[in-house]
C-alpha positions in Angstrom: 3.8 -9.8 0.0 5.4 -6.7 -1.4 2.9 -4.4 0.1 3.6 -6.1 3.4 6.6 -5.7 3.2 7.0 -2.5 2.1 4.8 -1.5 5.6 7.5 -3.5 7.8 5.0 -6.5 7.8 6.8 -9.6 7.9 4.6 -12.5 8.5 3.2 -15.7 6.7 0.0 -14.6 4.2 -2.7 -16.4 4.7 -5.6 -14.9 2.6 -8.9 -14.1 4.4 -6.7 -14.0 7.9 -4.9 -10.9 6.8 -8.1 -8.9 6.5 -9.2 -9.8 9.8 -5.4 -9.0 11.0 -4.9 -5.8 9.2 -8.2 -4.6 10.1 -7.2 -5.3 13.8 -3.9 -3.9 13.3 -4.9 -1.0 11.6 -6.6 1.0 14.3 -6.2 4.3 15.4 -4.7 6.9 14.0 -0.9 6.9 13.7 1.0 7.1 10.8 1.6 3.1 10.2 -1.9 2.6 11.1 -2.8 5.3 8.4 -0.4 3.5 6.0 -1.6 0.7 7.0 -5.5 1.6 5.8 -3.9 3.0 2.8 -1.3 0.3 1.7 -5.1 -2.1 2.1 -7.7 -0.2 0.3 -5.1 0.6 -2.4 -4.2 -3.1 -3.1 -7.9 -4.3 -3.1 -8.5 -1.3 -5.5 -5.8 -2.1 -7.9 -6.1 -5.3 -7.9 -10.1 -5.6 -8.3 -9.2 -3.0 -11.3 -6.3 -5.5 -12.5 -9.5 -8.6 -12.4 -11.7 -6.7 -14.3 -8.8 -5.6 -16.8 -8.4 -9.1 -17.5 -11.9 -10.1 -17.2 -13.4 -7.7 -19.8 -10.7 -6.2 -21.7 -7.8 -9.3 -22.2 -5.2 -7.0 -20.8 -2.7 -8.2 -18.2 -0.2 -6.0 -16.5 2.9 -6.7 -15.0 2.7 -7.5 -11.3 5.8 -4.7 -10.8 3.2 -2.3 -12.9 0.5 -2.8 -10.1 2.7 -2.5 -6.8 4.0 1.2 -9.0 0.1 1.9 -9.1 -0.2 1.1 -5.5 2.7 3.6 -4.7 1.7 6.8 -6.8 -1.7 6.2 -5.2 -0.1 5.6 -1.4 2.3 8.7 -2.2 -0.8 10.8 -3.7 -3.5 10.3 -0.7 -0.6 10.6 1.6 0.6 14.1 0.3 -2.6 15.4 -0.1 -3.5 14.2 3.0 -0.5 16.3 4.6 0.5 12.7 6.7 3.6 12.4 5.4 6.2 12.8 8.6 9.7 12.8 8.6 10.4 11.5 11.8 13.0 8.7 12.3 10.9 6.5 13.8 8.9 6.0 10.8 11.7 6.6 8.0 11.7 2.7 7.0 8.3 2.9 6.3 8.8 6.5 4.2 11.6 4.7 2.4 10.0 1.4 1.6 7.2 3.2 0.2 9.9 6.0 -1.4 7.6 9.0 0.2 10.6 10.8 0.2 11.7 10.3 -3.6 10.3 12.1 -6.6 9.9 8.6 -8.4 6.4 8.0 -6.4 4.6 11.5 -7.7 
């Protein structure tokens, strides 16, 4: 839900219908569309790594801990990428994911 929300997604979650929506709503090239891919590969990453943490090691981590992951890797692939854009129509998005802060690197 955080995630979501952090991409100006507000909707009910429903589990297996938000792949097939984000993956619909996730075309094309844009910046929230790139976000968008980003915000979804990252949170099935980190939280397949957060299963098998728990799985095979007995470690839990705070859920705040993983959405922080999600964000250094979301600010990381972003500025590498060279896709961050200051432009006012996306600034909600750069400040949910705080792009624009030196807490994310």
């Amino acid at each position: 839900m955080t995630v979501l929300a952090m991409c100006n997604i507000s909707r009910p979650i429903l589990p297996w219908v938000e792949v097939h929506w984000m993956t619909n709503h996730s075309r094309g090239h844009t910046f929230p569309a790139m976000v968008r891919k980003l915000a979804f590969a990252s949170s099935v990453y980190h939280i397949w790594m957060e299963r098998n943490r728990r799985s095979f090691k007995n470690l839990f981590l705070p859920v705040l801990d993983i959405i922080r992951k999600i964000r250094q890797d979301m600010g990381w692939k972003l500025l590498m990428s060279g896709k961050i854009q200051r432009r006012e129509m996306y600034h909600s998005i750069c400040i949910n994911w705080g792009f624009f802060s030196e807490d994310v690197l």
